[in-house]
N, C-alpha and C positions, 0 to 999 in steps of 0.2 A: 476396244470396240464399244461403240455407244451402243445402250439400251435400246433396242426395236420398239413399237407400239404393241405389239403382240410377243415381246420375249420369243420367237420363235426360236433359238440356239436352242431356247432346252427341251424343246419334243425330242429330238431323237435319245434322247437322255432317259425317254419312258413316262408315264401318265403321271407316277408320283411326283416327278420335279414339275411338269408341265403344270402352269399356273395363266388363269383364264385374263384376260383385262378386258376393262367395259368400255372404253371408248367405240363409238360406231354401233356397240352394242345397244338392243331395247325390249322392253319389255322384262319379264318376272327379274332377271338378275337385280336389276337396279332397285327392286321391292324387299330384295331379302332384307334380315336384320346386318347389324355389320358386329365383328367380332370385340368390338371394343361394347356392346351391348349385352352382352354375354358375359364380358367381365365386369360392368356396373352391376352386374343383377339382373337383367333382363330388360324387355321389353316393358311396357305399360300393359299388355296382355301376353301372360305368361306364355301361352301357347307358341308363341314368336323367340320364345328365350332359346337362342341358339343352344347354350351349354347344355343347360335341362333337355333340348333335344338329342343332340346330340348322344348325352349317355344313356337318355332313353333307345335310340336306334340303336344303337352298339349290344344295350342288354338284351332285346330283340333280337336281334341277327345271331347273338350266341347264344341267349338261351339261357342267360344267369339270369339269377332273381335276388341277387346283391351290385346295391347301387355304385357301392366302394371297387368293386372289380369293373363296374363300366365304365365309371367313372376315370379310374387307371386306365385301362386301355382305350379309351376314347383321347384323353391328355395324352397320351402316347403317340395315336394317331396324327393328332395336329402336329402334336411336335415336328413326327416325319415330315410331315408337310412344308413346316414352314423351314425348318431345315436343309429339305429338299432344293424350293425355289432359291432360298437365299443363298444356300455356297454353290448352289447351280450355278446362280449368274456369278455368282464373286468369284467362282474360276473361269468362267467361259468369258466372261464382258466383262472380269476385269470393275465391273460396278453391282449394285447391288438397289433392286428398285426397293425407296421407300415403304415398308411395309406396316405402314399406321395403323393399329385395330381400327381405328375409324375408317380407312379405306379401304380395308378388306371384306368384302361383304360374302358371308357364310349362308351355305346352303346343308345344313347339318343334316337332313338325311340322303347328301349325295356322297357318293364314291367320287374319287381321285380319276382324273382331272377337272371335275362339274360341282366340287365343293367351295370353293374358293375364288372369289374374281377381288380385280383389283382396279380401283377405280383410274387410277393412271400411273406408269411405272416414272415416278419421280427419280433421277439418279443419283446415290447415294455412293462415298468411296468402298469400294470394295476388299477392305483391311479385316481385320479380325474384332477391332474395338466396336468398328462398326455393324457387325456380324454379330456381337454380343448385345449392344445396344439395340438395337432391331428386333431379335429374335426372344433372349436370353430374359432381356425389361420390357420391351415393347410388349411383349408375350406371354413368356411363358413366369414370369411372376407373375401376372396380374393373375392367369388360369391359376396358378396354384395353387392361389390364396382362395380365389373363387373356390375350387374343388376342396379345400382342407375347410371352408367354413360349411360347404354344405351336403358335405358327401365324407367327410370326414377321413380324407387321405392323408399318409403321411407325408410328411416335407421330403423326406428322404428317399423316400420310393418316387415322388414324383421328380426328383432330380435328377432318381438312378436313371427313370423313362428319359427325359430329358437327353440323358450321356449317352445311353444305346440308340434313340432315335441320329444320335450325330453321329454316332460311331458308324450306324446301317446307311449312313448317307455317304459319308467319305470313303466304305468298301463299294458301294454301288458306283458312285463318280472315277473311283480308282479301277473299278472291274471295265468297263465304257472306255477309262483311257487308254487301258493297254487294248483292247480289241481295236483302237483306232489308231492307235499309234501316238498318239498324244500325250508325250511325256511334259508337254507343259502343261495340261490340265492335269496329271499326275502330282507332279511336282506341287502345284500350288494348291492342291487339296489338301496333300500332307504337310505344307508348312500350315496354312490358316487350322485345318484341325487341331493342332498342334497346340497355335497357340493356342484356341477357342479353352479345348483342355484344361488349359493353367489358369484358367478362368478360377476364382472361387467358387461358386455354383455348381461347377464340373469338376474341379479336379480331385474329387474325393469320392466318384458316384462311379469308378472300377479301374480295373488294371489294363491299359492298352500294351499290344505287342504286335507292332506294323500296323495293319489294320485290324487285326484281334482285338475284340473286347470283352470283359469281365465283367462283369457289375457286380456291386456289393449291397445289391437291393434286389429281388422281386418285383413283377408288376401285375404279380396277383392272376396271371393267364392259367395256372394250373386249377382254380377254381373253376375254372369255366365247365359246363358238361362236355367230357370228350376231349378237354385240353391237357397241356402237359406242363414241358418247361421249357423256354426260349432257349435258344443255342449261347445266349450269352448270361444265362441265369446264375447266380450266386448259388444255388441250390443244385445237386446232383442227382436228385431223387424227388419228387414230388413230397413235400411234407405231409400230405395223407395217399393213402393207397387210391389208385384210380386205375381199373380194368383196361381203359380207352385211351389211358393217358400216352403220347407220342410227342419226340422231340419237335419243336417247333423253331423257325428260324426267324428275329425279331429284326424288326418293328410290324412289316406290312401286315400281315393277315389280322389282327388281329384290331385293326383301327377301324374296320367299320366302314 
């Protein structure tokens, strides 16, 4: 199935796969910064640096007063996201719209689905190489690097984020297929995961079993005021005592 203009296949899939596109669209969208400005460093006026924003609304919204924890869960955040759209379409359409930081234009203090538009959905094969390419380099290296030079995150935690936001994507796509019966979008979630996986970037950042995932990182969510440990945390216990602390189930809540 070809790419729509409006990706509509993936609304019923829920807000986090749903991904906006700007054609016919006008006004503020087309103003935002775009996510490839975020990864050069920002804007010419900082106030515009999606990233900078970004972990700023995240340490707002929870209420930590360390950059390194918003930081983590804001890279988290996206990840879902972009994770989301991309093996959304590469199971449902079978393609996968072009997802260029330069044509993603970021709205870093919106919630899911009003964060992210997309200047036009280019179609792209929907394989796993190119799942990796798109996502994996397109993306989530370039944040990386950005958050390890100026927020001082680890490479390994943001990878472990990385592996759980894909893990939390292909139990959601897998939970959706069986309530509709669609053992081909089943199926082809668990092979492209699979491969994604074997990815080097991924295949050291936890232990998968069917759609169960481990990770063998933290993303720092237990610092938060009131936070705990994600359901798919390395950790069994919070590493300091926390009165409030409760289990949490990862990626969504915690992306801002």
């Amino acid at each position: 199935m070809d790419l729509d203009p409006e990706l509509a296949a993936l609304r019923p899939l829920g807000g986090f796969f749903v991904l906006r596109t700007l054609p016919g669209t006008a006004g503020e969208p087309w103003r935002l910064p775009t996510l490839a400005d975020g990864y050069e460093g920002g804007t010419a006026d900082p106030r515009r640096d999606p990233v900078a924003l970004r972990v700023a609304t995240v340490a707002g919204r929870l209420r930590t007063a360390e950059p390194r924890v918003a930081a983590s869960l804001a890279q988290q955040g996206l990840a879902a996201r972009l994770w989301s759209a991309a093996l959304g379409c590469a199971v449902l359409y079978g393609r996968v719209p072009d997802l260029d930081p330069r044509l993603l234009r970021w709205d870093a203090r919106a919630t899911a689905p009003d964060d992210l538009w997309l200047a036009e959905p280019r179609p792209l094969p929907g394989d796993a190489a190119t799942l990796a390419a798109t996502v994996l380099h397109g993306h989530l290296e370039p944040l990386a690097a950005a958050l390890r030079a100026r927020y001082g995150v680890a490479a390994g935690l943001l990878w472990g984020n990385a592996g759980s936001a894909l893990a939390a994507t292909a139990r959601e796509l897998s939970r959706w297929a069986r309530a509709h019966g669609r053992t081909d979008v089943a199926a082809r979630t668990r092979v492209l995961t699979a491969e994604l996986f074997a990815h080097p970037l991924l295949e050291t950042t936890g232990t998968r079993t069917g759609t169960a995932f481990r990770r063998r990182s933290c993303c720092l969510y237990y610092r938060v005021p009131g936070g705990g440990l994600c359901g798919d945390c390395c950790f069994t216990r919070p590493p300091r005592s926390s009165p409030r602390s409760s289990l949490r189930s990862s990626p969504g809540g915690a992306s801002g």
